[in-house]
N, C-alpha and C positions, 0 to 999 in steps of 0.2 A: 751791439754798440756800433754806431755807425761813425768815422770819423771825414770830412771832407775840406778841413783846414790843417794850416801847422800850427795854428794858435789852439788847437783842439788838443796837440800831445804832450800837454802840461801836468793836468792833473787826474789822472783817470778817473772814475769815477766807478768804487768796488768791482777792483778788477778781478778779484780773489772769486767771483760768481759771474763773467763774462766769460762765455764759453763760445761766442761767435764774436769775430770784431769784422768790420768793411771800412778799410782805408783807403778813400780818393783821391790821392795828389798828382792825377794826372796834367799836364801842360803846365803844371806850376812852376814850373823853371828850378825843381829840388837840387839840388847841390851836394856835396859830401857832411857838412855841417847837420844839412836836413835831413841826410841818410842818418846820422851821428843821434841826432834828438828822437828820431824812428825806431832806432833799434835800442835805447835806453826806455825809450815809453814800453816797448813791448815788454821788458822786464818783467812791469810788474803782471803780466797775465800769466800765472804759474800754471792753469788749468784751461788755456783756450785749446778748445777742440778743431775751430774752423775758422779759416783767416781770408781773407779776400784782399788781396793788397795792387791798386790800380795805378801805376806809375810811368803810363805810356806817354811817349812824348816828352823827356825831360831829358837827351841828352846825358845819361848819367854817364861815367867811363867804369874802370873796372877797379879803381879803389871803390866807390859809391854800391858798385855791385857787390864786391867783398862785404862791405858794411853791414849792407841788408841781410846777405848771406848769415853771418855773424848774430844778428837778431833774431832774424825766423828761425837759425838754430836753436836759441834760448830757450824755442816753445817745444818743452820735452813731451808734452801731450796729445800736441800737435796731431790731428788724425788728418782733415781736407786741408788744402791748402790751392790757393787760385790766385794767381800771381801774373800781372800783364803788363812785360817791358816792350810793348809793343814800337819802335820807331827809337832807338836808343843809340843807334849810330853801335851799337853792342857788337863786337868781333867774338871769336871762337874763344879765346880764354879769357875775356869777361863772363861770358854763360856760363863756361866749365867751372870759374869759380864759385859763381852763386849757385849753379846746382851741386857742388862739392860739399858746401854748408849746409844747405839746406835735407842732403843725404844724412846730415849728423839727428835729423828727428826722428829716432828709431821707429815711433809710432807711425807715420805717414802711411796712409790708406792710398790718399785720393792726390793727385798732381795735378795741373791746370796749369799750363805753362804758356803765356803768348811769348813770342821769341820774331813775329812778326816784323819785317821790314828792317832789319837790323845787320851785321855782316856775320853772321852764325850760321854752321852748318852741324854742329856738335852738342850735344849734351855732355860729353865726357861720358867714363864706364863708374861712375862714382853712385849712382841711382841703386844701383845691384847691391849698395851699403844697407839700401832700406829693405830691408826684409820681408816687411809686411805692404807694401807698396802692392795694389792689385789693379787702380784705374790711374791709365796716362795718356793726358789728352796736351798735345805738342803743337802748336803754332806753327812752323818755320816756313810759310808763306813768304812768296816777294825777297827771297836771298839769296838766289845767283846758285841754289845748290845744284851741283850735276854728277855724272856716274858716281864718282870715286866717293862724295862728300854722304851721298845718301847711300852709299855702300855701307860705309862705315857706321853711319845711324846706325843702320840695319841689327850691326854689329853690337854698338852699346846699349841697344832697346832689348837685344836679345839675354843680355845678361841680369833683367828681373825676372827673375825664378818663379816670383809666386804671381807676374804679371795675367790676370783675367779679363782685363778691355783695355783697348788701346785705340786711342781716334788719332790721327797724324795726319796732320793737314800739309801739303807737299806744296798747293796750287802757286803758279809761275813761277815753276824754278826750270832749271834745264836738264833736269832730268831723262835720259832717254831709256831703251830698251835692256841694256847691260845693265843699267844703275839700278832698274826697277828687279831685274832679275835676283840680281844679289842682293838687294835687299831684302826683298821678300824669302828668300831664299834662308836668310839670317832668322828673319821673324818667327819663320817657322819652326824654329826651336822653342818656341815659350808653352812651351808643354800642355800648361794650362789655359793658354788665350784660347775665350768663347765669343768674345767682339772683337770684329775687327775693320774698324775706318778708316780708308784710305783715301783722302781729296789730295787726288791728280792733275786737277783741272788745268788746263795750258801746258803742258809740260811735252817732252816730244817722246813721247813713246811710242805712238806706231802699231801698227797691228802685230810687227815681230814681238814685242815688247809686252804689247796685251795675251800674248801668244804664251810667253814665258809665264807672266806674272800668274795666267791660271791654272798651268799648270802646277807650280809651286802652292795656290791655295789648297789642292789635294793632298798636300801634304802636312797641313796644320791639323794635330789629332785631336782638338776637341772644339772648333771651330761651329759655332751653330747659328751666329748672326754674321753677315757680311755688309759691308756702305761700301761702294766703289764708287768715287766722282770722278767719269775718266771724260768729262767733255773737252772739247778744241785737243781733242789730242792724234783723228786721223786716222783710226784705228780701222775702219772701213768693213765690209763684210767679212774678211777672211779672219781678224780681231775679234769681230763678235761671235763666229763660228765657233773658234777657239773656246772663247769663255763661254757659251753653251755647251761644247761637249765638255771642259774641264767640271762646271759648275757639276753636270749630273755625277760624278764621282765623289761630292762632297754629300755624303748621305746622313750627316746630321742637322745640316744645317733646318734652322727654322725661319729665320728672316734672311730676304735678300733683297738689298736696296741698290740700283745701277741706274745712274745716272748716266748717258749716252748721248745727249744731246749733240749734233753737231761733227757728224762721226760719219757723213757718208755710206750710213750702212742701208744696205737694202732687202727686198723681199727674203732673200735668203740668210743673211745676217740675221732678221728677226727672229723668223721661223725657227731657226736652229736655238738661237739662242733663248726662245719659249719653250723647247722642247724639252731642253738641259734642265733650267729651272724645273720644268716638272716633274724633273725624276727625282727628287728630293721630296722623299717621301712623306718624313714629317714636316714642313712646309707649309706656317699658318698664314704668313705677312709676305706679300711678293709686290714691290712698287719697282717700274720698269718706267724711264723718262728716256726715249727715241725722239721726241720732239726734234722736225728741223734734220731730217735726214732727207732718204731719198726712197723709202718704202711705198709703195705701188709706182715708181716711176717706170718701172716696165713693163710688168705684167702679174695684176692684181693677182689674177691666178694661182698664180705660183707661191701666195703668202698659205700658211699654215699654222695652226694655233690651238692645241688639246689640252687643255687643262683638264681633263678628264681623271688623269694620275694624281690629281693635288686632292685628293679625298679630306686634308684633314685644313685647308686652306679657306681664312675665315676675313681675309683682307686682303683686295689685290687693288693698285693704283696701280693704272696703264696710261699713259701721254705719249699719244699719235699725233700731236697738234701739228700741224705742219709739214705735212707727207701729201701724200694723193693715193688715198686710198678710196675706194669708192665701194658702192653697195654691197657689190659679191664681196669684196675683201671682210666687210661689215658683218655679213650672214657668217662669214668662216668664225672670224673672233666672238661672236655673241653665244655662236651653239656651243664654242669653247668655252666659253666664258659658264655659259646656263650647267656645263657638266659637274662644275665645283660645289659640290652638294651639300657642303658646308659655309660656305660663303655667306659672310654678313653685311660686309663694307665694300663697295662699289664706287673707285671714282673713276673714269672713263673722262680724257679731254680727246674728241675726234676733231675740236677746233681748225679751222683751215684745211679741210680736204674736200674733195669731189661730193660730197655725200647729198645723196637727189633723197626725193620723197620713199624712195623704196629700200636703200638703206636704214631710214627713219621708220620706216617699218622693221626692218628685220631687227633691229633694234629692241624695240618695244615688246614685238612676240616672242622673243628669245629670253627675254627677260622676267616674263613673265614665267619660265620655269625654276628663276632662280629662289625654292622655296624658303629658303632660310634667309634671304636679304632683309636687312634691316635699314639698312642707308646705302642712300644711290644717289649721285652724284655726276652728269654727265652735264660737259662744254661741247655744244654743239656750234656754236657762234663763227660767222663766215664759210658757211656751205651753201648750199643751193636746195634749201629745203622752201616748200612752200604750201599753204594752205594746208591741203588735205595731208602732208605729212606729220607735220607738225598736230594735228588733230589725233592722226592714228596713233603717234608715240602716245602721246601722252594718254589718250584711250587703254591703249595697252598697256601700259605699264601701273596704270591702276589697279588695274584687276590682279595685282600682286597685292594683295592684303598686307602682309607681313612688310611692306615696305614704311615704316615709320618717320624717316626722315628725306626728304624728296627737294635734291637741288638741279635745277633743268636749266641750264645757259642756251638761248636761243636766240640771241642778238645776231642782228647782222646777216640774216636770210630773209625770204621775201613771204613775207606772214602779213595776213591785211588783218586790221583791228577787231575785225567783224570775229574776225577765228581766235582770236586770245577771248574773246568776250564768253565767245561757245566753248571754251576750254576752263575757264574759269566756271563757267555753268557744272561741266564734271567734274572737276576738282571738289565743287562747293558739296556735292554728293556722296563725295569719299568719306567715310567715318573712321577710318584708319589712320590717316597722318596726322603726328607731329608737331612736323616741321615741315616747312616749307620756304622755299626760295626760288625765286620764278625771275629771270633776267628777262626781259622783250626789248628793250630799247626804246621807250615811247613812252615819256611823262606822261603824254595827256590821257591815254589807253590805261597808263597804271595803275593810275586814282580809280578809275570807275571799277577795274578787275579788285583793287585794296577793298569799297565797300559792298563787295558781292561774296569776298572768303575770311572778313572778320569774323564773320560770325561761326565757322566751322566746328562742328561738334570738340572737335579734341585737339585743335590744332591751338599749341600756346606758343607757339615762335614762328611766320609771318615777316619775308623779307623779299618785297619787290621794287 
């Protein structure tokens, strides 16, 4: 049941077989009254299992908060619940008290908490009520939190026992390297946590800070998915050194997602920190975002990249957009790349770097040994590729049979129409793809390349 008025929490409608309800009274300027008719309508749902209640932007204070609290307690059944006081002008014992209530739903699985932009740094220790509580995913974005305030999280997150994911969104607080320490220091008591999200993003941690924090991830015993968003945070090569050597000591881990962007890190930052990742043996999902650093700005040489160790790794996103890397750097990461013998899913953005027609070769033949590719995916747009580059990728990269889904960003390099014409001519030849998605930049080139690979034996999805 969906509800997105107040003139909707009159009469329910067989609430006794509503086991999902979605309530939107966001910016409607709700009041304690309207909290008052919220938490009587809920009554009658003695059997809702999933509740979505959207109340951001209304100013409520901490009697309003109580109120709701009091309601959503009613729902004894209660298993999700997704709840967004997002901008509420909300302090530290207004939260503590709606999640004090809200503690009283013994059943609660699932938490969804926005807490965004409000004056909150605390959940309170009253969560650790709910017992069977296993996903909690935390807002507290935009709230001035720093050491001592995310210490203490740290502290009340730690005390759900039977916590198994936990997403905690931190980004623009003032957080620095102490606060991130102990925190995580705390976290890693949840015995059983196997996800774990952390968006850092703006906060001041530093590379001391990123130094600490992965160390402390070695210490989480059942840990096998990781998100880190540590962009605008500064953390520099000697930060990401860190979390490459900490990272290879987490030897269960299966996904690793690192967000980096922005971070000054360079040739040697990477290389380390691809090397760690790959010592993690079981290892199927590896998305790395360095976008916007400063990698080959010294000396391409000196980058390094073995995936060789990832035997059982079947999805890797890599975004170099915005570096300077150039050819040789290209041939190191592609022969890395072709060693993951398992490999199915390929996005690659080399977007905005140095890369001439002979990177755009090594490219293409390196790829061609990746036999179990199934989807490939590379932004090549603002390099310096031209004509015969662009011909030879995409030549080669054909002759990967196995490659089914095939998306090629090649805007913004110097390609004459004549050579997408002749590249559509070998595409038109392929009996293998898909899918296909071909960027060029050039209406009028488009249309003529669209009725030359309509017609492709097996291709049913076609985006130029």
């Amino acid at each position: 049941m969906n509800i997105n008025c107040l003139s909707q929490l009159n009469n329910p409608e067989n609430p006794n077989n509503t086991f999902q309800l979605k309530v939107n009274l966001s910016k409607k300027k709700i009041g304690v009254q309207s909290c008052s008719l919220f938490a009587d309508f809920l009554i009658n749902f003695i059997n809702l299992k999933e509740l979505f209640l959207d109340v951001k932007s209304n100013n409520l204070d901490e009697e309003g908060m109580e109120i709701l609290g009091q309601g959503i307690s009613q729902c004894q059944n209660l298993i999700s619940l997704n709840i967004d006081l997002q901008s509420n002008n909300l302090d530290n014992s207004a939260s503590e008290k709606i999640i004090s209530l809200i503690s009283n739903c013994q059943n609660l699985q699932i938490l969804i908490a926005n807490l965004s932009q409000n004056f909150t740094s605390s959940i309170g220790s009253h969560l650790a009520n709910c017992s069977n509580i296993k996903t909690l995913n935390l807002n507290l974005s935009l709230n001035n939190i720093g050491d001592v305030e995310s210490s203490h999280l740290g502290l009340e997150i730690s005390n759900i026992k039977q916590l198994t994911s936990l997403i905690l969104n931190l980004s623009g607080n003032k957080i620095g390297h102490q606060g991130i320490s102990q925190m995580t220091t705390q976290l890693s008591k949840c015995q059983l946590l196997n996800t774990l999200y952390l968006q850092l993003l703006s906060n001041k941690i530093g590379d001391q800070g990123v130094t600490k924090l992965a160390k402390n991830l070695t210490y989480f015993p059942s840990l096998s998915s990781i998100y880190l968003d540590l962009r605008w945070n500064n953390i520099g090569d000697q930060g990401s050194v860190a979390l490459g050597q900490d990272l290879a000591n987490c030897q269960n881990l299966k996904v690793i997602t690192l967000e980096l962007r922005w971070n000054d890190i360079g040739d040697k930052g990477f290389s380390v920190l691809g090397q760690g990742c790959t010592k993690c043996k079981f290892l199927n999902s590896l998305s790395l975002d360095l976008s916007s650093n400063k990698i080959g700005y010294l000396n391409n040489s000196s980058i390094t990249f073995n995936l060789g160790e990832c035997q059982n790794l079947k999805q890797l996103n890599l975004n170099l957009s915005v570096n300077k890397i150039g050819d040789q750097a290209i041939l190191v990461l592609c022969k890395g790349i072709a060693q993951c013998v398992s490999l199915q899913k390929l996005i690659l953005d080399l977007s905005t770097n140095n890369i001439e027609n002979l990177g755009a070769q090594y490219l293409g033949q390196e790829l061609v040994n990746c036999q179990n590719l199934n989807i490939l995916t590379a932004h090549l747009q603002w390099n310096n590729i031209v004509d015969a580059g662009a011909y030879i990728l995409i030549e080669n990269v054909l002759q990967n049979k196995k490659i089914k889904n095939l998306t090629l960003d090649l805007k913004q390099n110097t390609i004459e129409d004549q050579v997408f014409l002749k590249i559509s001519q070998l595409l038109r030849k392929n009996s293998s793809l898909n899918a296909l998605c071909l960027f060029i930049g050039n209406q009028n080139i488009t249309s003529q390349i669209r009725s030359k690979l309509v017609k492709m034996k097996k291709l049913v999805n076609l985006v130029l």
